[in-house]
Each structure stands twice: as C-alpha cells, then as structure tokens.
C-alpha positions in Angstrom: 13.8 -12.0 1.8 13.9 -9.8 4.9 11.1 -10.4 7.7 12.4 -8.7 10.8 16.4 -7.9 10.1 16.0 -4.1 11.0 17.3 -2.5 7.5 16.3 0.8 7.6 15.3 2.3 4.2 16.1 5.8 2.9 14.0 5.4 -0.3 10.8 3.3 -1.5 13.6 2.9 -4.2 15.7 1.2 -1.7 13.6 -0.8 -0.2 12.1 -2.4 -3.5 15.5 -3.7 -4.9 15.5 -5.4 -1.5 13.3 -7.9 -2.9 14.3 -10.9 -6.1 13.1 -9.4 -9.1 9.4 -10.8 -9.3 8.4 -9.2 -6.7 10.4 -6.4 -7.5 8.0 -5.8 -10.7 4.9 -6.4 -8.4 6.0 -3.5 -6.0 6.7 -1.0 -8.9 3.5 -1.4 -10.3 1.6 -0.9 -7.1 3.6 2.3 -6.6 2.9 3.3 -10.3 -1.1 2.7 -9.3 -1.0 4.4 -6.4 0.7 7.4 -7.8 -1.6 8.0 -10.6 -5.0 7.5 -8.3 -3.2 9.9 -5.6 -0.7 12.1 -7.7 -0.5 14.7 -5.6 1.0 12.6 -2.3 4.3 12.3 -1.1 6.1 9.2 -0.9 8.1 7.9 2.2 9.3 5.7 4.5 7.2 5.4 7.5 7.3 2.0 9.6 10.4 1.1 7.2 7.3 0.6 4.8 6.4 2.4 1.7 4.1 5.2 2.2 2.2 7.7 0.4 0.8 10.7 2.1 -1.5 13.5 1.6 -2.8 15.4 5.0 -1.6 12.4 6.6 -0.7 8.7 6.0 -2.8 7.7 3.1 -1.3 4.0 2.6 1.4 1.7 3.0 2.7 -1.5 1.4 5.3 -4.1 1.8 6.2 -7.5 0.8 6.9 -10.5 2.3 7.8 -13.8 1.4 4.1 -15.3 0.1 2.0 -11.9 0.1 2.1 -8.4 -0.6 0.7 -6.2 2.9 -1.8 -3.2 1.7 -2.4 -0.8 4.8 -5.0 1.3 3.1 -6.4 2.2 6.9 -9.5 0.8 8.7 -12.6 2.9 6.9 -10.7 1.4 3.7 -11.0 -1.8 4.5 -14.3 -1.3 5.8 -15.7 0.1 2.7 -14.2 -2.4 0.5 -14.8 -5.7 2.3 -17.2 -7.4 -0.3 -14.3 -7.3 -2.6 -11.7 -8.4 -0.4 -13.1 -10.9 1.5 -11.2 -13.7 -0.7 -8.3 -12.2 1.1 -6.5 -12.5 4.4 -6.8 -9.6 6.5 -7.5 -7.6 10.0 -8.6 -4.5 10.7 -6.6 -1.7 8.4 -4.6 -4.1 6.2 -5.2 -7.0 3.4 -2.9 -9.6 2.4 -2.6 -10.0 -1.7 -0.9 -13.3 -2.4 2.1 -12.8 -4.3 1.4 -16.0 -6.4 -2.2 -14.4 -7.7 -2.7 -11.6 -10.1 -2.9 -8.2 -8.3 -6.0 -6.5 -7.9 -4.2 -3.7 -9.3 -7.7 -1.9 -9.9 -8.9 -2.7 -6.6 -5.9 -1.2 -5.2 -6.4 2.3 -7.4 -9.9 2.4 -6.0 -9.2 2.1 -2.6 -6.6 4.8 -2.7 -8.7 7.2 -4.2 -11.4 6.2 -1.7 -8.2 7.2 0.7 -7.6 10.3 -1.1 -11.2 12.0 -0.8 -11.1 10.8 2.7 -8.2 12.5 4.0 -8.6 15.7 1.8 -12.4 15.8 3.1 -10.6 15.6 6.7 -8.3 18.5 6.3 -10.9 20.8 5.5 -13.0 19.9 7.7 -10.2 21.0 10.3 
C-alpha cells in the first residue's frame, strides 16, 4: 500500500495496479461508474489522484489501506449528507470502507449531481 511515498502517476491506469488486486477491482468499477454518469469528462491525474473533469475538477478518488477517499467537492457532499452520514467524512470528501459493499449507485448519483453542476457553471460564465 502507498500512503505518502511520493509515486507520481502518469495514468489512472497506473496508479490502480498500484493497489493488491481487491482493491484493484473496487477502483475499476468506481471509474467504470463514474464514466457512464459523466461520459463526456476527461480523466487525469490531479493531486497524484484520479480525476475526472468536465469545466473543471468534477471528482477524485483514491484508496488507502481500510477505505476508498471520494472527493466529489463540498456542494456534493452537502447535498448528499442524509445518505452518507453512515460514513466518515469532512467537508468535500467521504470515506467508503473498503471492507463494505460500495455504494456504487450513490457514487453515480453524486457525480451526475457534479456533472449538471459544473456544466450549469460554465454557462453561466
């Protein structure tokens, strides 16, 4: 597991085989929802995290050793806090415990929730 070690990623490819192969499976399929509820952003690496974007960040995710980190942005997490108050979390991020099923749904939601958001930003610019 990396915590701090400073790799720097090239690829969201690259930094998933990073991880043993559980929670390889568990990153894929985040990416996989995420692209489907937002299939018009890019993918990145921003914060040596993996990041989709569209007018701007629209989220991030990473692992770590006992949770997966979902960075879906403050308003996000604001908007969705009924259903994630079973999980850890501060300001613009929630903590999915990598031992629990994934709220792979959830996740879709608030990424379209992300999506309208920052498309209703840019035109509003």
């Amino acid at each position: 597991m990396r915590e701090e070690n400073k790799a720097v990623f090239e690829s969201i490819d690259e930094y998933i085989k990073t991880f043993p192969p559980e929670t390889q499976e568990i990153l894929r399929k985040i990416r996989e929802v995420i692209q489907q509820a937002a299939p018009d952003a890019t993918e990145k690496i921003s914060y040596q995290m993996p990041t989709f974007v569209l007018h701007g960040n629209l989220v991030h995710f990473a692992a770590y050793k006992n949770h997966i980190g979902f960075y879906p942005a403050p308003r996000a997490i604001d908007e969705f806090k009924e259903e994630l108050s079973q999980y850890k979390g501060a300001k613009g991020s929630v903590q999915f415990p990598i031992d629990k099923p994934m709220p792979y749904e959830l996740i879709s939601r608030m990424v379209k929730y992300r999506v309208a958001e920052n498309i209703q930003k840019a035109a509003a610019k």
